[in-house]
N, C-alpha and C positions, 0 to 999 in steps of 0.2 A: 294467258299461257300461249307460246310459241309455237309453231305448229312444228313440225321435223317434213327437210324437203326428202323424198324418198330418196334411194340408192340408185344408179341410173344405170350402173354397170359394175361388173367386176374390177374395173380400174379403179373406179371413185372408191368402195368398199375396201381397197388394199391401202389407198391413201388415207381415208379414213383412220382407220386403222394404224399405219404409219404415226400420223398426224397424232394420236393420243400416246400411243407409247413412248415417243419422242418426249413431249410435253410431259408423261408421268417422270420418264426418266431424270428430265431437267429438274422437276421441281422435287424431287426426294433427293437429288444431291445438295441441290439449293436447301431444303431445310436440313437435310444432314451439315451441311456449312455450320445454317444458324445454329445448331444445338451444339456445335463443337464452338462456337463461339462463345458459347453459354455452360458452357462445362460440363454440358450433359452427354459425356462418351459412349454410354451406354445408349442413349436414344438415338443419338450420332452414329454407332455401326449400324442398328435395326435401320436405319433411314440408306444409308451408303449398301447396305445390300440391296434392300428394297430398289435401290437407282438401279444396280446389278442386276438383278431379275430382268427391268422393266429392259433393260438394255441388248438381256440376250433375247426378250417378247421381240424385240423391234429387228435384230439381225435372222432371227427366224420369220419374221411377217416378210422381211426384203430378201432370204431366198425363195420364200415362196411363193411372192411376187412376178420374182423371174422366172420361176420355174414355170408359171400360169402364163408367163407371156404379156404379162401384163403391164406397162410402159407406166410407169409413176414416178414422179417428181420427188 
């Protein structure tokens, strides 16, 4: 089992942070894609909101990033 390196700062913890929601967001449009490719338009919206969510998580972590002062990438 891998160990987890700890948080070092407020900055790394918003990048963290960043860094997942981003990647959530990417990969439930990407499978929203696949299932619209596969004809499944019903699993295709749950997935395409789902991206939605993850999209407004991440424009609300990067105001409150700024708001912290907190310089992330």
């Amino acid at each position: 089992m891998a160990s987890a390196k700890p948080i070092g700062n407020l900055a790394e913890c918003y990048a963290n942070a960043l860094a997942i929601e981003r990647e959530a967001a990417a990969r439930s449009a990407q499978f929203a894609e696949f299932l619209e490719d596969h004809h499944e338009q019903a699993a295709a919206g749950l997935f395409r909101r789902l991206a939605g969510y993850e999209r407004q998580h991440l424009e609300e972590l990067e105001r409150l990033a700024d708001t912290a002062g907190a310089i992330v990438v």
